[in-house]
C-alpha positions in Angstrom: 0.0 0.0 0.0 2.8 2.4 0.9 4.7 1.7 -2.8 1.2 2.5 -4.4 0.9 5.4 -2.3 4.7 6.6 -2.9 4.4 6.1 -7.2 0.8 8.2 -7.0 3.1 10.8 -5.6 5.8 10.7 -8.2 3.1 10.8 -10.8 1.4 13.5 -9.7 4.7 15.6 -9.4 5.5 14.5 -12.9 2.0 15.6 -14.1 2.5 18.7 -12.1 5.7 19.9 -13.8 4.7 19.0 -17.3 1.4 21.1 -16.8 3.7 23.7 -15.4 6.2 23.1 -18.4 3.5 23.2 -21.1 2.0 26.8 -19.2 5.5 28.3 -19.2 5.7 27.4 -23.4 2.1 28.6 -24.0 3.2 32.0 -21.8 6.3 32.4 -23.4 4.0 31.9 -27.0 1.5 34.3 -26.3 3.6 37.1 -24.5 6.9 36.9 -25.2 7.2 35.3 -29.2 4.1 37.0 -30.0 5.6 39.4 -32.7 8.1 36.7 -33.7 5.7 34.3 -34.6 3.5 36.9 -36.1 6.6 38.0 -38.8 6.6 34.7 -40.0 3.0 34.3 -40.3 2.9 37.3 -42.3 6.2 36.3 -44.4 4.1 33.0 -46.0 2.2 34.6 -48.5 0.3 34.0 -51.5 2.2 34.2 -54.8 0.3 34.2 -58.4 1.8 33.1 -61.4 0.7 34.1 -64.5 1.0 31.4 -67.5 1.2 32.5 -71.2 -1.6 31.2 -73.4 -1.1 30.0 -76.9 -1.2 32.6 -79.9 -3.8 32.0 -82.4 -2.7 31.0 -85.8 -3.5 32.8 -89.3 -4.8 31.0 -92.1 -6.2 31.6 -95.8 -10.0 30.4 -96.1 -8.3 27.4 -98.8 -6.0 25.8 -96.5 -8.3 26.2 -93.4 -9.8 22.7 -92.0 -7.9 20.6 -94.5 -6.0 17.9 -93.3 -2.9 18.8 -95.3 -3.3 22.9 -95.2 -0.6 24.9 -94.6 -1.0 28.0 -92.3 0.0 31.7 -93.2 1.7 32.0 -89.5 1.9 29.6 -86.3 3.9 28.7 -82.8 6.7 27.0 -82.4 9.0 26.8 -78.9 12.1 28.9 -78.1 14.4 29.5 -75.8 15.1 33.2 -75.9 18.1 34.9 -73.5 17.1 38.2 -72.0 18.9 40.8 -70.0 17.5 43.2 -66.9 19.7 45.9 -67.7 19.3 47.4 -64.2 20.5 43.9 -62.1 23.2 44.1 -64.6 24.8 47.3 -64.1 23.9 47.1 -60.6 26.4 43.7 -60.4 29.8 45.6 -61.8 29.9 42.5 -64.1 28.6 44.1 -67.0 31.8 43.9 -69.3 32.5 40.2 -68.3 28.8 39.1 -68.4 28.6 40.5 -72.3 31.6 39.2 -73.2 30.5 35.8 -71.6 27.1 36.2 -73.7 29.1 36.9 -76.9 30.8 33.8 -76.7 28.2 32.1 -76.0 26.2 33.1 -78.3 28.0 34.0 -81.2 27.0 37.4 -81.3 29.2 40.6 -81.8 29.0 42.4 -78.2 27.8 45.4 -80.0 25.1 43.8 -81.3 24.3 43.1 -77.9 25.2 46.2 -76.6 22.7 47.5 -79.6 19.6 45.1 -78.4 20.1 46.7 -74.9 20.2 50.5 -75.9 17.0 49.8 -77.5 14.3 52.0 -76.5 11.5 50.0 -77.4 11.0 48.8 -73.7 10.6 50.0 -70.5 13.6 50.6 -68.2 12.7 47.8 -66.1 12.3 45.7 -68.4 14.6 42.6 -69.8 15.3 43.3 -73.2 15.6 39.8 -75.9 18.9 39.5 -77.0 18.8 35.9 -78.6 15.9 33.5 -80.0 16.2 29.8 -80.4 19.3 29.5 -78.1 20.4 26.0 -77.8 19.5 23.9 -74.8 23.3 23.3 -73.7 23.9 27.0 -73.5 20.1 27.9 -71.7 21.2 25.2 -69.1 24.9 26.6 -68.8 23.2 30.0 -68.3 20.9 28.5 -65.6 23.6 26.5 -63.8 25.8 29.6 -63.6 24.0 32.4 -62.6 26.3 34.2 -60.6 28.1 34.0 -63.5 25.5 35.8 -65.0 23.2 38.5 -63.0 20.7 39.9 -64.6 20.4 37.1 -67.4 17.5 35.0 -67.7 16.4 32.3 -70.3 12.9 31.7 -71.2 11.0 29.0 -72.6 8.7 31.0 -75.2 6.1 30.9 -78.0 7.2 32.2 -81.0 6.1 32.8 -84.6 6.9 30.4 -87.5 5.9 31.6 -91.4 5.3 28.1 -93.3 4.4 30.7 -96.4 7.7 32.5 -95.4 7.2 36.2 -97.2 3.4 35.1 -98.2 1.5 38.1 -97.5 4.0 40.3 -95.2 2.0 43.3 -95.0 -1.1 41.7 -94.1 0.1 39.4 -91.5 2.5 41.9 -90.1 4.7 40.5 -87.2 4.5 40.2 -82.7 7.7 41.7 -80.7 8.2 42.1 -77.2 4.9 44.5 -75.9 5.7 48.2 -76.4 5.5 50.6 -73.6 2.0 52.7 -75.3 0.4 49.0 -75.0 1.2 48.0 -71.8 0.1 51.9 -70.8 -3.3 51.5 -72.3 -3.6 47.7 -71.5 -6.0 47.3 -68.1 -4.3 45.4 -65.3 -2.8 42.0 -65.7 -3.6 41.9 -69.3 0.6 42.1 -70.1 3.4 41.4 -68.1 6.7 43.7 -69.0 7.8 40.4 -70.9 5.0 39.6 -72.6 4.6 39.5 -76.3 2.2 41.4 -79.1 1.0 42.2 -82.0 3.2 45.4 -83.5 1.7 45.4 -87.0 -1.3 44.0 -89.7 -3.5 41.6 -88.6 -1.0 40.8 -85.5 -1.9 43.7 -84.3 -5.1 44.6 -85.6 -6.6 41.4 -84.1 -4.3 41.6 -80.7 -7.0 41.0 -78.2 -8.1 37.8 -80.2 -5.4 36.1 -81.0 -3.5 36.8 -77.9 -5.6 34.4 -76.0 -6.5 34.9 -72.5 -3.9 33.8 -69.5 -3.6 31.1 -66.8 -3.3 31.3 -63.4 -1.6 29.4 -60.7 -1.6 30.5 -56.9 0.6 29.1 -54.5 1.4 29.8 -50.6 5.0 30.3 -50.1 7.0 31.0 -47.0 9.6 34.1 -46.2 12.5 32.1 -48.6 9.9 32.1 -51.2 9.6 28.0 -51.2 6.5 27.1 -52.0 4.1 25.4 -49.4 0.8 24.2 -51.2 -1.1 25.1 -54.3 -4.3 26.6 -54.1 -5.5 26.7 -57.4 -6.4 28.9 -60.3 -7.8 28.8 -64.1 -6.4 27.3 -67.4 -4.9 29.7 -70.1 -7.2 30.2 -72.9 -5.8 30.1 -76.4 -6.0 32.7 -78.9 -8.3 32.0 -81.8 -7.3 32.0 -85.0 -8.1 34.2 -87.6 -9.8 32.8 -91.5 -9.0 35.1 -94.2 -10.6 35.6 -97.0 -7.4 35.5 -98.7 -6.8 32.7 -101.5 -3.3 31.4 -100.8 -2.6 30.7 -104.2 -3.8 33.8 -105.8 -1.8 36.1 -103.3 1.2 34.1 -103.8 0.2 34.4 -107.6 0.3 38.1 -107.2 3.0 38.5 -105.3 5.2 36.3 -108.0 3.4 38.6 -110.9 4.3 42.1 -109.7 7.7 41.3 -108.5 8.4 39.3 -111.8 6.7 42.6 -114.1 9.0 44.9 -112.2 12.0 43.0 -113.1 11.3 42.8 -116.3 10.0 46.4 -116.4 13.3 48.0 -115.6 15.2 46.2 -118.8 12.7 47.6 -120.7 13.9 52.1 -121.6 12.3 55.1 -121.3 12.7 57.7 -124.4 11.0 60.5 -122.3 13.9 60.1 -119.4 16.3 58.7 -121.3 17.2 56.1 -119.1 15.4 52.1 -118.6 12.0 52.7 -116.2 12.8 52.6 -112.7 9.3 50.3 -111.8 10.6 51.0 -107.7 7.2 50.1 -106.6 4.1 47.7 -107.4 0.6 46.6 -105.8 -2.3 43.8 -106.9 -5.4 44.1 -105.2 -8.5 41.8 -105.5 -11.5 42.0 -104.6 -14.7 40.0 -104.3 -17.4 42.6 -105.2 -20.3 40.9 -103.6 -19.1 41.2 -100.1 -15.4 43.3 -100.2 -13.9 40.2 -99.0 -10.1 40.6 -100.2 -8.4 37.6 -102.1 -5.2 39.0 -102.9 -3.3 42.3 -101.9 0.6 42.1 -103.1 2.7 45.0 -102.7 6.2 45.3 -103.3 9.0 45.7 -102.2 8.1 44.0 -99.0 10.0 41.9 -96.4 10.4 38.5 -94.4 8.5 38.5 -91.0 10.9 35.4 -90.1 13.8 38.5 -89.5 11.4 39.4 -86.7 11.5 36.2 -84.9 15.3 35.7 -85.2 15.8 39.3 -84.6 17.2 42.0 -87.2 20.6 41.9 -88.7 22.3 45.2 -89.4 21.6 44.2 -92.6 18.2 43.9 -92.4 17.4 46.9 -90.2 19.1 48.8 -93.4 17.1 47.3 -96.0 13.7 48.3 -93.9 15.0 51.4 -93.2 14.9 51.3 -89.5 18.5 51.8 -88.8 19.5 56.1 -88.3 23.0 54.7 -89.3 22.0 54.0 -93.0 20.1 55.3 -95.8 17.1 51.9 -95.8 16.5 50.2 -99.1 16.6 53.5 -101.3 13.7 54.9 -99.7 11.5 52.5 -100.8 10.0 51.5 -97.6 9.6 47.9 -97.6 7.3 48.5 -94.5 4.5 49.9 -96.1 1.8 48.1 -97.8 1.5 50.8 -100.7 -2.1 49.1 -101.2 -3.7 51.2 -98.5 -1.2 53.0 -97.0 0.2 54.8 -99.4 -1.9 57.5 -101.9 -1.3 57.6 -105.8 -2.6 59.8 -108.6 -5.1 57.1 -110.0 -4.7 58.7 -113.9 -7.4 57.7 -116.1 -8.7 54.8 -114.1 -10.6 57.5 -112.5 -12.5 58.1 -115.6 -15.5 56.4 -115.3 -16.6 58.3 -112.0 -15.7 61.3 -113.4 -17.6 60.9 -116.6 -20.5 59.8 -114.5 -20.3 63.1 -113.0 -20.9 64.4 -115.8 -23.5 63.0 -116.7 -25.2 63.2 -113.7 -24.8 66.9 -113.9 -26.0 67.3 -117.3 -22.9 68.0 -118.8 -22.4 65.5 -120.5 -25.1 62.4 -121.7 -25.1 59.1 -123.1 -26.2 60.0 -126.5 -24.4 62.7 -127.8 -21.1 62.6 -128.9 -18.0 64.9 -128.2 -14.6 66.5 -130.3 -11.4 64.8 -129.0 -8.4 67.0 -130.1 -5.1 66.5 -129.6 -5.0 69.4 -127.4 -7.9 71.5 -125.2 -7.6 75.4 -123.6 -10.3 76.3 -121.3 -12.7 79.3 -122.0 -11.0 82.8 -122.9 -8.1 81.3 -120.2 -5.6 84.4 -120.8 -2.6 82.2 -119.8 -2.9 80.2 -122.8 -2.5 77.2 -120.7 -3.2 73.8 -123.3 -4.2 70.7 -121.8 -3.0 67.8 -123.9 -5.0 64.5 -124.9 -2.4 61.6 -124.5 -2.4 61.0 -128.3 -1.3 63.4 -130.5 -3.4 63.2 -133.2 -7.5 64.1 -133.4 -9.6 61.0 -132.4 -12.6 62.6 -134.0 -16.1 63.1 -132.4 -16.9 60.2 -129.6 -19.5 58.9 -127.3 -19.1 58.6 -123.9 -18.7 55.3 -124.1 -16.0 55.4 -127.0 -14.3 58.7 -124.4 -13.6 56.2 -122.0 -12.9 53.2 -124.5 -10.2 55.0 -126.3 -9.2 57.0 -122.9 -9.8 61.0 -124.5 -8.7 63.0 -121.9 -9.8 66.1 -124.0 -13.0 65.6 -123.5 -13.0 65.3 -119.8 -11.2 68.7 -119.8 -14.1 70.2 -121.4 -16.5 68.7 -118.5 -13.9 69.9 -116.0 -14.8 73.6 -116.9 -17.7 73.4 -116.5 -17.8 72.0 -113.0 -15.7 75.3 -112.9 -18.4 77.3 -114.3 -20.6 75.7 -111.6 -18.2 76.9 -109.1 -17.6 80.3 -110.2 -21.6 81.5 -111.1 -22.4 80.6 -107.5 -19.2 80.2 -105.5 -21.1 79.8 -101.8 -23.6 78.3 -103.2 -25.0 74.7 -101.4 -23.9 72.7 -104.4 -21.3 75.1 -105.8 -18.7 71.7 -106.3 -20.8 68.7 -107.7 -17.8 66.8 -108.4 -16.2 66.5 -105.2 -19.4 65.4 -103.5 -20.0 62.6 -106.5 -16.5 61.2 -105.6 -16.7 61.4 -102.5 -19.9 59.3 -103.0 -17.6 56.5 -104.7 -15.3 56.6 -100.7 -12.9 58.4 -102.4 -11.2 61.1 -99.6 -11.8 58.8 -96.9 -10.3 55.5 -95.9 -11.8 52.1 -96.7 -12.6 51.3 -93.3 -10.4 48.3 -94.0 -9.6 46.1 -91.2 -5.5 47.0 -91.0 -4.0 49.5 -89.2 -2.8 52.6 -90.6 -4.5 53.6 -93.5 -4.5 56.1 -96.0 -7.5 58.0 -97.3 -7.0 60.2 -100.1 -7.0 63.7 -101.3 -10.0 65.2 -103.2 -9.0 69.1 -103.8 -12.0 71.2 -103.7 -12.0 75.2 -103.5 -11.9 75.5 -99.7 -8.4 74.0 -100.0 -7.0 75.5 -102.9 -8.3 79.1 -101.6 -6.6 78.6 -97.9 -3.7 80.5 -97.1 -1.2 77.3 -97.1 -1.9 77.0 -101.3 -0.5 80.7 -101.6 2.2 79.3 -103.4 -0.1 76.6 -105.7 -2.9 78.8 -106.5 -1.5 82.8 -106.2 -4.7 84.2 -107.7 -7.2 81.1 -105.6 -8.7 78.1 -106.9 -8.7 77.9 -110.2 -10.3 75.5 -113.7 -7.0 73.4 -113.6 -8.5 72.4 -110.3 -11.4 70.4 -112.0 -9.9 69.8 -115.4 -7.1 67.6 -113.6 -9.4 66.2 -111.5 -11.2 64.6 -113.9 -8.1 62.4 -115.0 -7.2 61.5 -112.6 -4.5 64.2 -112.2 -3.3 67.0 -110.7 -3.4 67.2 -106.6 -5.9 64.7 -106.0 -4.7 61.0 -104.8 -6.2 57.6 -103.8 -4.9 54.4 -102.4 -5.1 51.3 -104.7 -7.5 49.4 -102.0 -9.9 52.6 -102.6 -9.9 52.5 -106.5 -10.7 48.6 -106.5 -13.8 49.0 -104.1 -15.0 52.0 -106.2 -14.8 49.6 -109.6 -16.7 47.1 -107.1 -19.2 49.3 -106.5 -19.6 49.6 -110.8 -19.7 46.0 -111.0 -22.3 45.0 -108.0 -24.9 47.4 -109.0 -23.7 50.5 -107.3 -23.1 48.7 -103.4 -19.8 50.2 -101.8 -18.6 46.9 -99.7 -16.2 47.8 -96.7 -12.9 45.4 -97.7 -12.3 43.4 -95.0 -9.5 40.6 -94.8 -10.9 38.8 -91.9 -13.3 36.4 -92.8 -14.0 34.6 -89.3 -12.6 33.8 -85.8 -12.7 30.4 -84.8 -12.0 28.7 -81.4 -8.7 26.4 -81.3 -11.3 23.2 -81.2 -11.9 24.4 -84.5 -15.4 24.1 -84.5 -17.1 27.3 -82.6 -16.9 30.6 -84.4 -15.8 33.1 -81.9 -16.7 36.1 -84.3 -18.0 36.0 -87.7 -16.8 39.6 -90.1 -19.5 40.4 -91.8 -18.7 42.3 -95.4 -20.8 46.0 -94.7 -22.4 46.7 -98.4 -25.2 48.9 -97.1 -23.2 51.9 -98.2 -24.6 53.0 -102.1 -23.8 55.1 -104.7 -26.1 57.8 -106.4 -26.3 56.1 -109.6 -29.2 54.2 -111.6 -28.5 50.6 -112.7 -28.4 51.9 -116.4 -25.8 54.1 -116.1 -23.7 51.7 -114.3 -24.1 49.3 -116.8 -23.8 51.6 -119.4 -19.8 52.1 -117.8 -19.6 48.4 -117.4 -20.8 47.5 -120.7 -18.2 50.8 -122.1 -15.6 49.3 -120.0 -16.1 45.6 -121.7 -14.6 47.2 -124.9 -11.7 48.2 -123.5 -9.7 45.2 -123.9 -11.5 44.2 -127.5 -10.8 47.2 -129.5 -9.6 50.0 -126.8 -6.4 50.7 -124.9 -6.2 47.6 -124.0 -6.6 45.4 -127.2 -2.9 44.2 -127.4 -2.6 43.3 -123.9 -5.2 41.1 -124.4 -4.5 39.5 -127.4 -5.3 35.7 -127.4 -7.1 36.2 -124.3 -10.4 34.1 -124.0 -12.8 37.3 -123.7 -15.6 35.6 -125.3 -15.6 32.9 -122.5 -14.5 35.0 -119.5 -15.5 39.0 -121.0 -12.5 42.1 -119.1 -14.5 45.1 -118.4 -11.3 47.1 -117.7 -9.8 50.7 -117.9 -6.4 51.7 -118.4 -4.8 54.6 -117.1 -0.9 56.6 -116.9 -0.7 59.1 -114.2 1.9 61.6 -114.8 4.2 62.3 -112.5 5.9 65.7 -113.4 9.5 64.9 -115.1 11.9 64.3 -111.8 9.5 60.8 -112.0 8.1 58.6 -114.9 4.6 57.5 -115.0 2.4 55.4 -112.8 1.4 52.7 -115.1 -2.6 51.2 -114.0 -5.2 48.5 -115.0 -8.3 47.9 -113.1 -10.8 45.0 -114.4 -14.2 43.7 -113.4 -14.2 39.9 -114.0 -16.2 38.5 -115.8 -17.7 41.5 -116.9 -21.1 40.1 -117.7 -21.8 39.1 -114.3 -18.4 41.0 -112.0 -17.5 38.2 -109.5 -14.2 40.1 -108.8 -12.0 43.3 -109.1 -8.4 43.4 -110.2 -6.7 46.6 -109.6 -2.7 46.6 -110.6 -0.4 49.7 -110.0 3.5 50.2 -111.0 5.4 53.5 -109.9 7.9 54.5 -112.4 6.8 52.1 -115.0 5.6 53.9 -118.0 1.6 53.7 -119.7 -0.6 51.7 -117.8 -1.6 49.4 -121.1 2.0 48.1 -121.0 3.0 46.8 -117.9 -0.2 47.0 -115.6 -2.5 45.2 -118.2 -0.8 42.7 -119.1 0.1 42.0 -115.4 -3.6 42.1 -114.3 -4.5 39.6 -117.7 -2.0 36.6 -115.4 -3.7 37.7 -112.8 -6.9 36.6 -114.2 -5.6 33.5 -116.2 -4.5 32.4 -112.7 -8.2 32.9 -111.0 -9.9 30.6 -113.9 -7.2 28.9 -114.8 -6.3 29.5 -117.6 -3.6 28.4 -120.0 -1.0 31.6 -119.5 -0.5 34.1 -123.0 -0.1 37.0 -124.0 3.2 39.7 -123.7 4.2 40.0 -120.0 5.5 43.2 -120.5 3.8 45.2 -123.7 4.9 48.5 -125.7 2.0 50.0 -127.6 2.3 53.7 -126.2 -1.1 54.2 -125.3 -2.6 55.2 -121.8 
């Protein structure tokens, strides 16, 4: 009894100073560790990660959904090396860490030096200085970063081109997010390393085909190890964009015009005295039903595979990027000159000016008109003389046969008198017909073409040439020459290729101006769902009957059977697939040769399409822009190729 009484007692004790024990801990806890404890609470925190979602690809509506079809642009993984110049400075390494880099990477440390000046970023942010870096030098990177402070290696999505050069200006190209984007982006939309669209449709169509990020959230403790996941959302791809671009016809295009302009500059020029220059070129064509574009070529262009890879010095010259050279001539490679750069349109104007006329009463379909070599307006004391582009008298013509054989004296004559309009009642509420009939056609405003950058126009009217910045042009105000230019196409005015091609569609659907569009459709990446559909706007008319329309149509249909056009055309199939087309040769002044132009409605008794081809520096439009449009339309309906490539027959 006394041993159980004596071990109770130990127990008890024991129980005693562990209670005591465990109060002492919980004091020491509560009072004394308090704000301990309470750091490192506060130190595990939740971290979010954001994860990149896949870029939507780019396709033509041909190769779209066929097992075999080849994309205009895709992704492909790459493991690109960037630099935080601030760490990098901040680590008095710099010189050794580029020359490390250099090695490495084979690149010249003032290319380097070059990517890093760059002021395309923001200061904080680490600027690419290598793509597709092998995976022994990524992991030598990695394994060695105090080697290297400030580098980092990233697995990325990049672009790949399967069409290589296949519609440049369209597509356009993605570069590391530029500092006005991420200042107009909302919050979380782009992280300082994040990628975007920085021209055509890559841009254009950014917040589709960007995608939508992932999300991943994890608690992580004080040394930033992580604890547990908590969860967050998939990333959402980008959809990809359906244009209503036919692969074959804008490589077609593409092969044409470069191909013409070669062949162009062998070809010389008796009014310069030297071989035509032919510096610059654009195809454009359109579907006239709904403005859906198949094909839109412009040369010179570039490769948007020197964008992924990152520019050579070489490169940067040819797109004239680089202050320390002169570019590629000043040609611009960059710039689509389809719809963002303005032309004088020469006498492929003529049928909305002619209509015009006739709508004013100035001229009508059933009279006919002198065509002399040469025209002078009114009692005009300066004695100024307008010349016809032949030299000799083409007798007294219809307006049909004006536009047929391309008389630019009569248009002169209706010129003066939309002058005469002007001067009898100068503020009057219709004092300039002509201006508001083009401007009925679009012309003066862009397209409304889904691409950035656009050009609209010039239409000169009397408001302009009376304003105190013409001083120089017009000494005594607006004058005839105003309107008598004008109505060839001449003068100040100027239109982008993109607008003259939806004005001739517009002629051949009846008198419906269709907003182009190159977008057919978005779809979702399970290629079923259409995300957004782009709807061709037609709703837009012009103030024309369906008789006079077809009366310019039907005029136009001559053209290449016994007009300007006949020897381009020689051979062609007209009976089977009728040309409603209208040359034209926009002069230039003499420090440049002419603009040479075709545009055709196809076929013209029932206009499916418009084919518009332009050729700076290239001489009359009936001998290089015809015969350039005529392959284009062998190529649409397959037919067996003829015909001169490059033709001389000195008309307009």
């Amino acid at each position: 009894m006394e041993r159980s009484s004596a071990r109770l007692k130990v127990f008890a004790i024991l129980v005693l100073v562990m209670f005591g024990a465990l109060s002492t801990r919980l004091w020491f806890l509560q009072v004394l560790a308090t704000e301990v404890y309470a750091k490192k609470a506060q130190d595990n925190g939740v971290r979010t990660i954001a994860i990149d979602a896949l870029r939507g690809a780019i396709w033509t509506e041909d190769q779209y959904g066929k097992p075999d079809g080849v994309p205009l642009v895709e992704n492909r993984s790459s493991l690109e090396v960037r630099v935080d110049v601030q760490e990098l400075e901040a680590s008095d390494m710099a010189e050794e860490v580029l020359g490390r880099l250099s090695e490495m990477l084979d690149v010249p440390v003032r290319r380097i030096r070059a990517d890093l000046e760059s002021t395309q970023y923001f200061d904080y942010q680490p600027k690419p200085i290598a793509e597709f870096v092998d995976e022994e030098v990524a992991f030598a990177i990695r394994e060695r970063q105090e080697e290297f402070p400030g580098v980092q290696v990233r697995n990325t999505s990049v672009r790949e081109y399967p069409m290589q050069r296949t519609a440049s200006h369209i597509v356009g190209w993605v570069g590391q997010v530029q500092e006005e984007q991420l200042e107009q982006a909302r919050e979380g939309e782009y992280g300082p390393n994040d990628m975007a669209g920085i021209a055509g449709l890559e841009v254009q169509y950014e917040k589709w085909l960007r995608g939508r990020k992932g999300l991943a959230r994890y608690v992580v403790n004080s040394d930033g190890e992580r604890i547990r996941e908590l969860g967050g959302r998939e990333p959402t791809a980008g959809g990809d964009l359906v244009l209503t671009l036919h692969s074959g016809w804008q490589q077609a295009a593409e092969t044409y015009l470069q191909d013409s302009i070669d062949r162009t500059r062998q070809v010389f020029d008796e009014d310069s005295g030297t071989n035509f220059k032919a510096d610059a070129g654009v195809v454009v064509v359109l579907d006239v039903e709904t403005g859906g574009v198949k094909a839109m070529a412009s040369w010179p262009d570039f490769d948007p595979r020197w964008y992924v890879t990152g520019l050579t010095r070489g490169q940067q010259c040819y797109l004239g990027i680089d202050t320390r050279c002169t570019g590629a001539d000043g040609t611009a490679p960059l710039l689509s000159r389809a719809y963002q750069e303005v032309y004088l349109p020469g006498s492929t104007f003529k049928p909305f000016t002619a209509l015009a006329a006739v709508k004013e009463g100035f001229a009508n379909f059933g009279s006919t008109y002198e065509c002399p070599p040469e025209y002078v307006h009114g009692v005009d004391e300066s004695g100024t003389s307008f010349s016809n582009w032949s030299p000799t008298s083409l007798g007294y013509l219809t307006v049909a046969q004006s536009l047929i054989d391309s008389c630019d004296t009569n248009f002169y004559a209706w010129g003066s008198d939309f002058w005469y309009r002007y001067q009898n009642d100068p503020l009057g509420e219709n004092n300039e017909p002509l201006q508001r009939h083009l401007r009925a056609w679009g012309f003066d405003e862009p397209t409304g073409i889904d691409l950035p950058l656009e050009a609209g126009g010039f239409l000169p009217d009397a408001a302009w040439g009376n304003a105190w910045e013409q001083r120089d042009l017009f000494p005594d105000n607006w004058n005839p020459g105003g309107y008598i230019l004008t109505m060839i196409g001449s003068g100040y005015m100027s239109v982008t290729p993109l607008q003259l091609a939806t004005a001739y569609g517009a002629i051949a659907n009846d008198g419906h101006l269709c907003r182009p569009h190159v977008v057919d459709r978005i779809m979702g990446t399970d290629g079923e769902a259409v995300i957004k559909q782009v709807k061709g706007q037609c709703d837009r008319t012009v103030p024309y009957t369906k008789d006079q329309l077809d009366y310019i149509r039907n005029a136009l249909t001559q053209v290449p059977v016994s007009g300007t056009a006949t020897l381009p055309f020689l051979g062609f199939p007209l009976s089977d697939i009728p040309v409603a087309g209208k040359t034209g040769t926009a002069y230039r002044g003499t420090q440049f040769q002419d603009t040479s132009w075709f545009a055709a409605m196809v076929p013209a008794n029932d206009p499916k399409y418009v084919v518009v081809a332009m050729v700076e520096q290239a001489g009359f439009g009936s001998d290089v822009a015809a015969p350039l449009v005529r392959r284009m339309i062998e190529t649409m309906y397959g037919i067996e190729p003829g015909g001169q490539i490059i033709s001389q027959t000195g008309q307009d």
